[in-house]
Structure formats: C-alpha cells, structure tokens
C-alpha positions as CSV (number, residue, x, y, z in Angstrom):
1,X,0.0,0.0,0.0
2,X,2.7,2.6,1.2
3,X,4.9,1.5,-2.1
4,X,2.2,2.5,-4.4
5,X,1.3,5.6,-3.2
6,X,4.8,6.2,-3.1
7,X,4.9,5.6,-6.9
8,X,2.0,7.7,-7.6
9,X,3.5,10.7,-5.5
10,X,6.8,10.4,-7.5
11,X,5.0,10.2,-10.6
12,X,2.4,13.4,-10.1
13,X,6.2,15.1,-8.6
14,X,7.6,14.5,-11.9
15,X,4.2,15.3,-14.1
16,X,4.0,19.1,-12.1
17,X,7.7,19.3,-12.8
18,X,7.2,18.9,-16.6
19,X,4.3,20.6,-16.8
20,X,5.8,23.6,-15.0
21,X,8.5,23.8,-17.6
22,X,6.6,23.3,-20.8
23,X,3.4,25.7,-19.9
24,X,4.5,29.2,-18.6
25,X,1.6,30.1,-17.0
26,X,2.0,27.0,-14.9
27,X,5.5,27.7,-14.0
28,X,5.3,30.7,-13.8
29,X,2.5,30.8,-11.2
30,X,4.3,27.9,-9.1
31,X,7.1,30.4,-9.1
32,X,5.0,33.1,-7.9
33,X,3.8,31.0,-4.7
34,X,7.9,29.9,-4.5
35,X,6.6,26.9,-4.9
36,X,9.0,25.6,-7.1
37,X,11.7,26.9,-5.2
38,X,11.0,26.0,-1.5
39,X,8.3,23.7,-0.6
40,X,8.2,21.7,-3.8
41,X,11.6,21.1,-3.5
42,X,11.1,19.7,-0.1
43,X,7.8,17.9,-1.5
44,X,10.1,16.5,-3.7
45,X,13.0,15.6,-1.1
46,X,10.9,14.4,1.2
47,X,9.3,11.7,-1.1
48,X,12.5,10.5,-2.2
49,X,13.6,9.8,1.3
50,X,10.6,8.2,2.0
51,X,10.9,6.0,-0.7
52,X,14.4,5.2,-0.2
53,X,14.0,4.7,3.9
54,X,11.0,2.7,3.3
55,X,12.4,-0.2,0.6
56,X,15.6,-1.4,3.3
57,X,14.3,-4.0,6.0
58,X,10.9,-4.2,5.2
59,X,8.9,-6.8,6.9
60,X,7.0,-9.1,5.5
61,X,3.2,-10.5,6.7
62,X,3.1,-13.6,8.3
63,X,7.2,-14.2,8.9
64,X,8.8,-14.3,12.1
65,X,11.9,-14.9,13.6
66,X,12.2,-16.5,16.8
67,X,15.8,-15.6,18.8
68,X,15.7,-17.9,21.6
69,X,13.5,-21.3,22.9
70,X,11.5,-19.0,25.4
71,X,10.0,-17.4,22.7
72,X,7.7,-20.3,21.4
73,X,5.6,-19.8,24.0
74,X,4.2,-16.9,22.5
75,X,2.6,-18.8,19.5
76,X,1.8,-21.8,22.2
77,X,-0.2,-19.7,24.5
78,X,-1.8,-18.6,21.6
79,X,-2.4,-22.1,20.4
80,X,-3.7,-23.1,23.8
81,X,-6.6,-20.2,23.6
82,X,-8.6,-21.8,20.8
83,X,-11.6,-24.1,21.6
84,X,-9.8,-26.6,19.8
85,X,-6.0,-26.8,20.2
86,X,-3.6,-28.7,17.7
87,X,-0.1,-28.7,17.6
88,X,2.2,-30.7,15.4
89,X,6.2,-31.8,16.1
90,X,8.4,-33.3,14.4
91,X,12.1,-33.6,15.7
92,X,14.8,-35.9,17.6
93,X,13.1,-36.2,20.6
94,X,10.3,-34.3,22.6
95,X,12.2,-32.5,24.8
96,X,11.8,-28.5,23.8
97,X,7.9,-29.7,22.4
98,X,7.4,-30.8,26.6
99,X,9.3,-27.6,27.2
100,X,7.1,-25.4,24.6
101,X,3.7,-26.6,25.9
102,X,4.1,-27.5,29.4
103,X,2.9,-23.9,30.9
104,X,0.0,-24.4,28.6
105,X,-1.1,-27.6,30.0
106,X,-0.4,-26.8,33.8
107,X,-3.1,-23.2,32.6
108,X,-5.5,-26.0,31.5
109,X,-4.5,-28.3,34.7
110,X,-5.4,-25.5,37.1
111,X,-8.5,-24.0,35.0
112,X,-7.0,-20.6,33.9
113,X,-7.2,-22.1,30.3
114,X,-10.6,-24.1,28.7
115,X,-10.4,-25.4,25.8
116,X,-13.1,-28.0,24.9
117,X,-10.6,-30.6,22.9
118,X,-6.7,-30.7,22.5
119,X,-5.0,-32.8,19.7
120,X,-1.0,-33.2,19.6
121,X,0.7,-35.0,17.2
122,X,4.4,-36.2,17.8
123,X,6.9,-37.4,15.6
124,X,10.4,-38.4,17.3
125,X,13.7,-40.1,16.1
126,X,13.8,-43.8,16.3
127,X,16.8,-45.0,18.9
128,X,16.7,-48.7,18.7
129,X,18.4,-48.2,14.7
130,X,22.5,-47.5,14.3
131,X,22.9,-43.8,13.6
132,X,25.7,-41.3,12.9
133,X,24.5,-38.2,14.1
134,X,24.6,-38.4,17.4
135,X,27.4,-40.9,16.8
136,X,30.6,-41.6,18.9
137,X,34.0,-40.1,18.1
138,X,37.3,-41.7,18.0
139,X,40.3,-39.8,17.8
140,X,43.0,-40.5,14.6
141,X,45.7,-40.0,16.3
142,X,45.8,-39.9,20.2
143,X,45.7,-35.9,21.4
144,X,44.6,-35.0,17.7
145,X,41.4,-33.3,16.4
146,X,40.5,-34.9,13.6
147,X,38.3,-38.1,14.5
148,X,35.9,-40.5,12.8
149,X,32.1,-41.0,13.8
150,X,30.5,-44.1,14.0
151,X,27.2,-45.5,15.7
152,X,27.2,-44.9,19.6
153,X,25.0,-47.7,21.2
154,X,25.7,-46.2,24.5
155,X,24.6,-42.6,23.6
156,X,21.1,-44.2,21.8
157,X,20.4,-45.9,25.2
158,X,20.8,-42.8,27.3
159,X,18.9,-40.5,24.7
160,X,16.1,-43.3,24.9
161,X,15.9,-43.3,28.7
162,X,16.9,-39.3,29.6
163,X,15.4,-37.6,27.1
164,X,12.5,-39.8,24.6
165,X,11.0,-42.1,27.3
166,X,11.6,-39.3,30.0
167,X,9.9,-36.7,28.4
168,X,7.1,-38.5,26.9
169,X,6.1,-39.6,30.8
170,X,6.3,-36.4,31.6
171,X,4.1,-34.8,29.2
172,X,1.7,-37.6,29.9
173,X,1.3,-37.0,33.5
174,X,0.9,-33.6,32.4
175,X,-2.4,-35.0,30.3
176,X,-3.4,-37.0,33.1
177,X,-3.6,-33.7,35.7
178,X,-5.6,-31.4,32.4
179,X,-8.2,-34.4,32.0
180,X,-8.6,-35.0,35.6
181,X,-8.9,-31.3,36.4
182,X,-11.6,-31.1,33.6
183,X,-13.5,-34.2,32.5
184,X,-15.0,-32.8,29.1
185,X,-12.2,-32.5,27.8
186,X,-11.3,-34.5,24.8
187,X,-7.7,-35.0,24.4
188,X,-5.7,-37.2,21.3
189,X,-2.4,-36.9,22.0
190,X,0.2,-39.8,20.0
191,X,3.8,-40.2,19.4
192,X,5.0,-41.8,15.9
193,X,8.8,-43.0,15.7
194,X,10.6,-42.0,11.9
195,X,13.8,-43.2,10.9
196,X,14.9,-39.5,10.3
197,X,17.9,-38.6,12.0
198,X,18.4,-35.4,13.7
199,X,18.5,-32.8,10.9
200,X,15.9,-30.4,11.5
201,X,12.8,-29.7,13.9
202,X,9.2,-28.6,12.9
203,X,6.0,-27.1,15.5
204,X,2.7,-26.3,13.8
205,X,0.5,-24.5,15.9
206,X,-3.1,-24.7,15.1
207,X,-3.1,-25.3,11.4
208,X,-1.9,-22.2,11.1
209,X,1.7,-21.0,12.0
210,X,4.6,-23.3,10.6
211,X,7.9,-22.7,13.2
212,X,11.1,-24.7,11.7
213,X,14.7,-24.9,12.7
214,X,18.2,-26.8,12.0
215,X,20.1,-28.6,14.5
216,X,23.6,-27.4,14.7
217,X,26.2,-29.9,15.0
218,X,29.4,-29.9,17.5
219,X,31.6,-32.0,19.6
220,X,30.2,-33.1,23.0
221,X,31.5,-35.1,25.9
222,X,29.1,-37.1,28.3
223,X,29.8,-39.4,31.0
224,X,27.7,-42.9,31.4
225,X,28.7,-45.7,34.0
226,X,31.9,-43.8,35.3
227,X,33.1,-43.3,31.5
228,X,33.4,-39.9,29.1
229,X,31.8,-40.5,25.7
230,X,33.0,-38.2,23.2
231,X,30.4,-37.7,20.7
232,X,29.5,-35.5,17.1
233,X,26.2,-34.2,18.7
234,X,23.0,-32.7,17.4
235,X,22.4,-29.9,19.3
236,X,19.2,-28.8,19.3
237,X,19.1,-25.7,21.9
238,X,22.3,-24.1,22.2
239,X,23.5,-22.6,18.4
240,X,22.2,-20.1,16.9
241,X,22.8,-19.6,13.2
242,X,23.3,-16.0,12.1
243,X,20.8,-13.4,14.2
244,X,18.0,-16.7,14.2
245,X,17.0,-19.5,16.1
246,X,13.7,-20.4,14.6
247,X,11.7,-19.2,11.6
248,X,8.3,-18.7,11.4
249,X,5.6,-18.5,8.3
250,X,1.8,-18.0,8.6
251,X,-1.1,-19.6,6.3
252,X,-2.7,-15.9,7.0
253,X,-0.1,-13.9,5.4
254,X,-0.9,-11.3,2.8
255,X,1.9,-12.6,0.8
256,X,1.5,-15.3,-1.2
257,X,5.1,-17.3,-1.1
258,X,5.1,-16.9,2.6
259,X,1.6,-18.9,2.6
260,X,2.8,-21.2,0.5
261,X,6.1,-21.8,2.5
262,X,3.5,-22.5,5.5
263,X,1.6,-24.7,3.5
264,X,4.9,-26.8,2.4
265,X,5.4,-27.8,5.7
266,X,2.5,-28.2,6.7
267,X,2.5,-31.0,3.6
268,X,5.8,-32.4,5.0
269,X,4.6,-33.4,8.3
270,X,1.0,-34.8,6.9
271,X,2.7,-37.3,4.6
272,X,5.0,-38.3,7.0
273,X,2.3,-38.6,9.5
274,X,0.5,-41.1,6.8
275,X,3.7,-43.4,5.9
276,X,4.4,-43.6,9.7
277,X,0.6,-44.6,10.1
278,X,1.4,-47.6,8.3
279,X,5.1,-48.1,8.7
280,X,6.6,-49.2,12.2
281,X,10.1,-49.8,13.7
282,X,10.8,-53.5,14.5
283,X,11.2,-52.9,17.8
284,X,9.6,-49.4,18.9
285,X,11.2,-46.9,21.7
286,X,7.9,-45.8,23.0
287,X,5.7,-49.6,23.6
288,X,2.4,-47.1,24.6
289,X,2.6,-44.2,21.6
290,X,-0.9,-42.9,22.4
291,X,-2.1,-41.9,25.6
292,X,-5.3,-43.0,27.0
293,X,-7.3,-40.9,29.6
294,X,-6.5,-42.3,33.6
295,X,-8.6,-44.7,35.3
C-alpha cells in the first residue's frame, strides 16, 4: 500500500515538474507561490527519502523470527486459547515440544485455560536403529582433532531413557492432571517414531503458523557408567545460526510465497504422519505411543 502511493506521488512530482516547464503560465505561477523553489523542493525531497527509507528492512506479513526457545511460548499460548487446540512436532526427541507446551497444560490443569478438545501430534527419532548423528567419536591419532564417527549404542540408550522415554512420561502425567482437572475435555495426544535422524525440527501451531529450525552440529562429551563418551552431537538448543534460532511462516499472510512456504510444511509433516501410520520400527522406543485418559 505505502509502495504504491509512493509511486503515484513520485509520478504526479515529476508530471508538475514537466508541466511547469513546458506551460508558462503553470510555472510561472508555481514560481510566484515559490513553490517551485522552497516547498516543492522539499515535497520532492521528502518523497525520495521516504521512498528510499522505506524499501531497506521491510517486513514481510506472516514471517517471524524467533531468537531464543522461550519465545515459542508466545505462539503456544496462543495455540492453547482456541476451543480446539492442535499442535504438530516433528524432531529428535520431545524435549523443547514438553518444554514449549508445558505452561500451557499446567493453565489447562489449574482452570486458567478451557479449551473443549486438545490434539497433539508427535513425531520423534527412532533410537533402537545405528545412527551417525549423534554418533561416537574416536580420535585419529591420540591428542589429535581430527576423528571419525561411527554409531554410539551407548549414547542411543541414554537419549532413549533421559530424554524420549523421559519426556514422553512427563508430558503424559501432564495429560493425566488437564483431563482430571476437567473431565469434558477430549484429548488425542500420539507419538510416531521415523527413521529420520536429527536434521531439522518442525512445530505447527493450530493449522496455522509453521515454526522450523536446524540442529547445529558440534563436539560433546558425556559421562555414562563412570566413562566420558566423546560424541558429534546434534544440538538442538544451544546454536544459533546467524541473528536466528527459529523461523516462522503464517497460512494468513498477505503474501503469497510466505503462505505457501507455510503450507509446504505443513504437507511435509501430513505425509509423513501417513507413511508412519502404516510403517513401524521392528522394535519401537515408545511400547504405549498414544495416551489414554487415567482410570
């Protein structure tokens, strides 16, 4: 909108300047009113730094950028105010989606939120399956830094145990205290493992806002049964790339590509969703993927 008028100005700027030159009695009564000589000129300058300022970091409907973790919970809250609340994840395991939505839940828990049904939908790395990334590290040469990766067996185990089985408890005990606290409430909450490693990490919040991030990659150490572990990690909380942590595109932009960047993803996760629907590990992480109300 401001762009266009900007044009228009510009162009009726350049049409008086013309006109002012070709017909005398134009000019010469613009001149008369020093119009041409003081406040057209700053009509004129004035429109051109508008037009300059106003094309350099122009935002664009519907995109976000998210600087740090805390900042999800934002669009969660938001999420959580709707009669109906549905959130998507896909990533390694479901530790920042417990942290994202846990304030959320304990609102519900405690009656400060109400919404009337609540559907989550949780995809998560399979750890039973060799993988490289997070993968164990073994030095080329003692003291050196360049190392190879292979599978860590170890590392699967304690991301199964401390972070996927962990977390998933948690965020089921957190179900258990919202349907207790309110009986009405109709809650489908499941868990789907995908033989994706760690590369990237996906939240939709209710069908509408599409939040996506990388994992960075680094050296780690952890200890397990009195031993260090070094490991290539995925790390999914601590790097930030460039002046970003996680970017975010809205279905209810103005702008066309950043719907349809929204809608991509929101394509991604659905068709994973269906293969995984189908499509099972041999021997799952998670024995009890889909919560069931308490007794």
């Amino acid at each position: 909108m401001k762009s266009a008028l900007i044009k228009w100005l510009l162009a009726l700027v350049a049409l008086l300047g013309v006109a002012a030159q070709l017909i005398s009695p134009l000019g010469d009564a613009l001149e008369g009113q020093q119009f041409l000589g003081g406040s057209f000129a700053a009509v004129v300058a004035f429109i051109l730094f508008d037009a300059i300022s106003g094309s350099a970091d122009r935002e664009v409907s519907g995109v976000e950028v998210f600087d740090t973790l805390r900042e999800l919970s934002g669009p969660a809250e938001e999420a959580f105010e709707a009669r109906h609340v549905r959130i998507d994840f896909a990533g390694f395991t479901m530790e920042t989606f417990y942290g994202t939505i846990r304030d959320p839940l304990l609102e519900v828990a405690d009656g400060s939120l109400s919404p009337k049904r609540i559907t989550l939908r949780i995809i998560v790395a399979h750890l039973n399956s060799p993988m490289n990334l997070p993968g164990e590290l073994t030095p080329v040469q003692p003291g050196g830094d360049a190392a190879v990766f292979t599978d860590s067996a170890v590392n699967r185990e304690r991301m199964r145990n401390d972070y996927t089985l962990k977390y998933w408890e948690d965020l089921r005990t957190l179900l258990d205290r919202a349907q207790r606290s309110n009986p009405k409430l109709v809650i489908k909450c499941e868990v789907r493992e995908s033989p994706h490693g760690p590369q990237s990490k996906l939240y939709i919040f209710d069908e509408d806002r599409a939040v996506y991030t990388t994992y960075g990659i680094r050296k780690s150490r952890f200890e397990r049964n009195g031993r260090a572990y070094d490991i290539l990690d995925a790390e999914g909380l601590g790097i930030r790339h460039g002046e970003a942590r996680y970017l975010s595109w809205s279905r209810r932009s103005r702008t066309k590509s950043t719907r349809q960047i929204a809608n991509y993803h929101m394509e991604w996760f659905q068709n994973l969703w269906d293969v995984l629907q189908d499509v099972k590990p041999a021997a799952p992480v998670i024995p009890n993927p889909v919560w069931e109300p308490p007794a």
